[in-house]
Each structure stands twice: as C-alpha cells, then as structure tokens.
N, C-alpha and C positions, 0 to 999 in steps of 0.2 A: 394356579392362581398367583403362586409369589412371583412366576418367572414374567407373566403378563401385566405386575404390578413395576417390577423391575424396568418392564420396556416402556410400559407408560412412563415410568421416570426418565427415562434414556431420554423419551421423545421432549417430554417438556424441557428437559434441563438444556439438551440440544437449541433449541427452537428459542428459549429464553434466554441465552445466555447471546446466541448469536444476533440476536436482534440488541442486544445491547452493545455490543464489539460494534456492530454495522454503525452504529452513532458515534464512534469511538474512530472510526477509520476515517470519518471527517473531517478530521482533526489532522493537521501537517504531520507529518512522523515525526519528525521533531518540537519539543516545547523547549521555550527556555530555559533553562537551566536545568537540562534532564539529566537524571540521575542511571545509572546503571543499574543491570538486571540484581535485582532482588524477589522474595517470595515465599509464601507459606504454603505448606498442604492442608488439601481439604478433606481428605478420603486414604486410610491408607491398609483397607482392609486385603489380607492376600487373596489374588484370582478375584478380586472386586472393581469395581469401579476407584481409579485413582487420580485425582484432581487438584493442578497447583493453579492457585493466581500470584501474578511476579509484574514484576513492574519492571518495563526497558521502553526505551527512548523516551520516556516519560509518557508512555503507553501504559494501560492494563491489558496484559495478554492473561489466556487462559490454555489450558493444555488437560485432555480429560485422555485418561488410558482406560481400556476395558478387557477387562478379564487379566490383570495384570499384577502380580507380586508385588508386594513394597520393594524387596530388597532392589528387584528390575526399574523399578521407578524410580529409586531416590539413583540408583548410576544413571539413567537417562537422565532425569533432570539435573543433576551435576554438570553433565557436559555439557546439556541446551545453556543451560544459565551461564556458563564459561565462555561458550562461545557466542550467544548474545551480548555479553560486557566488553568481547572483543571487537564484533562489530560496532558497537556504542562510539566504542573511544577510538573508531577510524573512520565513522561515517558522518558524528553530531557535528555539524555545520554552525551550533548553536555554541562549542565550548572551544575557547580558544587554543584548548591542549590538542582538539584533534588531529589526527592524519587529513581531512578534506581542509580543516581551518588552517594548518601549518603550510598547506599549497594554496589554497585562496589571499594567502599573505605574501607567500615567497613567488608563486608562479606568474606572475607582470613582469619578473626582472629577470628569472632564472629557469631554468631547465629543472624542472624538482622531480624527482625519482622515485615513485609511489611502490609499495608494498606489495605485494602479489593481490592481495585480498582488494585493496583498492583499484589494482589494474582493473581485476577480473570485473569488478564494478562498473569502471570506465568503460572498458571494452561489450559490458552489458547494454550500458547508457548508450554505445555509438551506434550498434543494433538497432536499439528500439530508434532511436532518431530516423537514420536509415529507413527501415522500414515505414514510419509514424510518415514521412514525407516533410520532417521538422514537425509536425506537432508536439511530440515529447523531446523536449530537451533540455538539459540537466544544465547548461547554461542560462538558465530563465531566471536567475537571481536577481538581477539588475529589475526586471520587474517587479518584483515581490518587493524591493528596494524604495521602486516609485510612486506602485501603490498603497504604501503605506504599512505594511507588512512586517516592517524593521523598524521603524519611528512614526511614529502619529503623524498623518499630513489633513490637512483640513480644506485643501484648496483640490481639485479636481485638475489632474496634469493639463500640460498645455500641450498641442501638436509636436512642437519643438521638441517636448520634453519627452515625449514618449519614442520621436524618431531618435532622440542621440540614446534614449536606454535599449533601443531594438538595435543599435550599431553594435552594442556594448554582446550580443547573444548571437548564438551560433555557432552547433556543436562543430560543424567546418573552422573555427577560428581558432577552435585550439591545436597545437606541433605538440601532434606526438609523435613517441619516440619508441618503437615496439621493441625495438635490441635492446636497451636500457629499460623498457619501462618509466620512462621520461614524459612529461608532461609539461607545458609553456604557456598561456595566455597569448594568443595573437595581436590581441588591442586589448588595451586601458580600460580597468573596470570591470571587468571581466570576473563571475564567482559561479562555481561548483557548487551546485545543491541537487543531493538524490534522493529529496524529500518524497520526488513519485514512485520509486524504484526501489530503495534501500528493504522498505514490511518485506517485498516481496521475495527481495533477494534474501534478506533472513529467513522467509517460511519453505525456502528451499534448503536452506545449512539446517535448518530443524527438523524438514522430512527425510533430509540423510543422515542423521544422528538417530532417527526414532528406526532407520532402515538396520543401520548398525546392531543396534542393539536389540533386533529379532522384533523388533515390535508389531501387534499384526492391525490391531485395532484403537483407532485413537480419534481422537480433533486437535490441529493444534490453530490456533486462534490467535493471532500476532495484530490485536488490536483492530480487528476486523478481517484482516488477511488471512484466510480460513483454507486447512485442507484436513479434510476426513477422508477416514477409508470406508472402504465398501459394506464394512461390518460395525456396528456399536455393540459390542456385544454379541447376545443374539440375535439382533436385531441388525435387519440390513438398511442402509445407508442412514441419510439425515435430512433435518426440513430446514433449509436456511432462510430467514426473515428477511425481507425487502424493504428497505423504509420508505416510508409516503412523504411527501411535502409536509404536512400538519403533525410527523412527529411518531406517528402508530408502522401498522405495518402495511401495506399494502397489497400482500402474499407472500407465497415460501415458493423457494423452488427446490427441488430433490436432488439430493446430488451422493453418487459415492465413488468415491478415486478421483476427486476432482477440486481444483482450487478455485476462489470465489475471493471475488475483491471488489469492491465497490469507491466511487470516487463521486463528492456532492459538494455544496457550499452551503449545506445545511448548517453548520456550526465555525466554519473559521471564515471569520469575514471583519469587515471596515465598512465604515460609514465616512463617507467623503462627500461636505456638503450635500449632505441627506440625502444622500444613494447608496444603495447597499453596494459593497463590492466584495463580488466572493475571493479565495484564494487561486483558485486555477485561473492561468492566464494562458492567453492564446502567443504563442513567440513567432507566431509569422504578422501578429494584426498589430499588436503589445496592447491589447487589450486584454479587460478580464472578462471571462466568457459569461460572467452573469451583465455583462453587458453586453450580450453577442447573440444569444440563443435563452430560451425560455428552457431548459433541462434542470430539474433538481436534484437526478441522480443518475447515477449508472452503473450497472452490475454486473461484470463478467463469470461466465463459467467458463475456465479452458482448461487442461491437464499441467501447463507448466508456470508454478507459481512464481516466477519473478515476470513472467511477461502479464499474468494477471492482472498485476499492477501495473503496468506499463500499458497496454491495451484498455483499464478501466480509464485511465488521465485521457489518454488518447479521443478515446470516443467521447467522451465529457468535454472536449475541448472540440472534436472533429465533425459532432454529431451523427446524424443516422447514416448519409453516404459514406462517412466512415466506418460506423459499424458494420454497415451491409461487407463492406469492401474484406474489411480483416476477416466478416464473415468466409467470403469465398476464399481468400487466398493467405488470412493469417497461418502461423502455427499454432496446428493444432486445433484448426476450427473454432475459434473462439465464438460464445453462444452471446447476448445481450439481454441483459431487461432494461429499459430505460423508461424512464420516470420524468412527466413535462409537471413545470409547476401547477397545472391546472390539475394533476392525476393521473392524467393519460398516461398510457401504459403501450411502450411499444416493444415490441417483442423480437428481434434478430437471432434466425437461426436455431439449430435443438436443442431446447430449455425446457424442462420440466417445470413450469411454473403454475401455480395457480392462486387465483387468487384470494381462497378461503385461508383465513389466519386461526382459526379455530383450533 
C-alpha cells in the first residue's frame, strides 16, 4: 500500500507540475532583466524522491530525482546550477554583459570570435535553419523589433516596413568563419537571438550532467523543456499535460526516454491597434504567425532535446505540412500534438496521447 501510495504521488506530482512548466515555456526564454540560476530544495530524504525549483533565464525550472541520495543530489545540482549561470551569461540577449549581446553590438563592423559554447550554439542554429527550410532562424530579431517586442508600437507595420526588417534576416547573411570561430553581420541591423533554441540546448548540458553523475531516474523541466527517463521510481515512465486554448489541459501524452517541448502564443503577445499579436514570427513572410494560421500550440516528442525545441518553433510557425514532413524525414522521428484555437486536435506521427486529463 505505501509503495502504491508513493506512485500515485509520482503520478500527480509528474502530471501537475508539468502542466504548469508547459504555460511557462510560452514565455520567450528570456525575460528582461533575468537573473541567473539560483534555487531551493524540496525533498532531501536519502534513496527518496529529491526535488529543486531554481530560477534561470528568468525561467522556473524544476528537476525531480528518484530514488536518489542527498549527498548524489546536492553534487548534481551543484554542477547543473554552474553550468546553467554559464549559459545565462553567454546566451541572455536581454543583458548587455552577454557573450550573444557583446556580438550583436560589435558584429556590423567586426569579425567577433565567439566562445566554443556559443559557436556550438550557432553551429546548432545553422542546422535547424538548414533543415527548417528558413522557418527557424536565430536572425529573426529585427522582427521581434518591429512588432513591438522590444518597445511598445501602437501602429500596425506598414509593407515598407516589414520588407526593409525581412532584408535585415537570414541566417545566409551571416560570414562565418569556422578556423577562427568568427562571426560578422552581412547587412546592417542584423541581431542574434536563440530565444527558440537556447531551453533546449540547456536540457541537453543537463541530461549529460545527470549522465555523469550515474543518475538513472529523473525529470529535468527547464521551464517547460522536459526530459524524463523511463523510470520514476518504480514506476515506469510519465503523463505529460498538453495545454488547451482556454488555459486547462487538453490531454497527456506518455512518454519515457524522451524530450518534450511545446511552442504557443498563449501568454507572450502585443496588442497592435486591437489585434492580438503573438511572439513567433514567420522569417520567410515577416509576419507573426497568429496572423498567418489559426494554431494555439504545438508539442513535440522527439529523443534529441535541443532539436525539440527547434522542431516545436518550426511546426508552430510551418504548420501541419511541416509537421507531417519532419514527421517522415526529421531526426529522430519527431512525433506532433498540435492544438487549433478552436480545440482541434491534430495528431502527427507515434504519440502516445490521449485525451483524458484525469
């Protein structure tokens, strides 16, 4: 009876906690003025369930270990939280100290020579581009500029204005430099933001840190960017929460050994002469896609979690021909739920989804 009282808690805590990340990943990865990784524990009984909430990119992340030591937990969490602070202050787009902010400044004039960690980034970014067909691309700043993203605009862009900020993107316009590790701006105006790519490329530095340190059984939750293993415990896999248009859940899908990322304009958006405009913009149309397509969200299951994220922006921006497509020939078989503002519910690909939230 204790052990089945145990799973029941597994299950809810799972199921509860992720449905609230999922409203969390809404949210651009970055906020202004975010702070680096900090965090309390929740749990730190030995061979028990052990659980931090920490704050990075000015994200709520969570991380649940099971069946797992204090002492094992607080050296893992040591080094997640070190190396999440490092990412922070080479990826926030938001703080002018950064590594992406010190080449968004210096690269229109210069040849700027990025870090390994931000190469392997870029090098991330030119993939997904690649592959996307330009739907993901880390160039899209100028957008996010015009529609009001960076300063209150009140007026609804003009033609004009939206042709000279689509000149301004395109991950082809930046000279790079692979011997150096060098990076240049092609044309004027031109900004680095890996606001779609960055959760993910962290919930990969944190599934090889939890690999490091023998870990067998975990969730780690990078503000909605989710990877569990096959096991909770004794309980095998997890129910992860889909969110609906109106806010609830919509279903869970099962997942174990698999990453899970969701991309919506449920929560980061502008009002421009009383039209809602979400954050994701399309960089082949320079449109935002809540003005393009009727989608309120989208939820990928694939095995490699920085493409998670890249593949969730993608199809949210690309819609279903795109999903079906990554379906056939992404990596990794990437699976789909996607979510139209009316409800509907379409499904790409093997997803373990259904739709009782119970």
């Amino acid at each position: 009876m204790e052990e089945q009282g145990k799973a029941q808690w597994a299950r809810i805590l799972a199921t509860s906690l992720i449905a609230l990340s999922l409203c969390a990943l809404l949210l651009r990865f970055f906020g202004s003025g975010a702070q680096g990784a900090s965090g309390k524990v929740e749990g730190t009984k030995p061979g028990a369930t052990y659980s931090r909430v920490f704050s990075v990119f000015n994200t709520e992340c969570r991380v649940t270990l099971y069946d797992c030591p204090q002492l094992a937990g607080d050296e893992f969490f040591r080094e997640l939280i070190s190396e999440m602070g490092r990412l922070h202050s080479t990826l926030n787009v938001f703080s002018a100290d950064s590594e992406v902010s010190k080449v968004n400044a210096s690269a229109g004039n210069e040849d700027v020579v990025c870090s390994p960690l931000l190469w392997d980034v870029l090098m991330a970014s030119k993939s997904a581009w690649q592959e996307s067909e330009g739907l993901f691309d880390v160039t899209v700043g100028p957008l996010l500029k015009l529609w009001g993203f960076h300063a209150k605009r009140s007026t609804w862009p003009t033609e004009q204005e939206i042709a000279a900020a689509k000149a301004q993107i395109g991950f082809d316009k930046l000279k790079l430099d692979e011997s150096r590790r060098s990076v240049r701006f092609g044309v004027d105006g031109m900004r680095l933001d890996f606001g779609g790519i960055a959760k993910g490329y962290a919930l990969g530095v944190a599934i090889d840190i939890a690999k490091r340190h023998g870990l067998k059984s975990y969730l780690i939750d990078l503000g909605g960017n989710i990877y569990c293993t096959e096991r909770a415990g004794a309980r095998k896999g997890f129910r992860i929460g889909v969110r609906s248009p109106d806010g609830g859940l919509c279903g869970t899908i099962a997942a174990a050994d698999r990453c899970i990322a969701s991309s919506g304009n449920y929560e980061r958006f502008r009002v421009i002469g009383g039209r809602k405009v979400g954050h994701l913009m399309n960089p082949l149309t320079g449109l935002p896609c809540s003005a393009e397509s009727d989608w309120a969200g989208v939820t990928v299951v694939v095995g490699d979690p920085t493409l998670s994220d890249v593949y969730s922006t993608t199809v949210f921006v690309g819609g279903l021909e795109t999903a079906r497509k990554l379906n056939a020939s992404g990596s990794g078989r990437p699976a789909f739920v996607m979510v139209r503002n009316n409800g509907k519910i379409e499904i790409v690909g093997d997803v373990a989804f259904s739709d009782a939230v119970d």
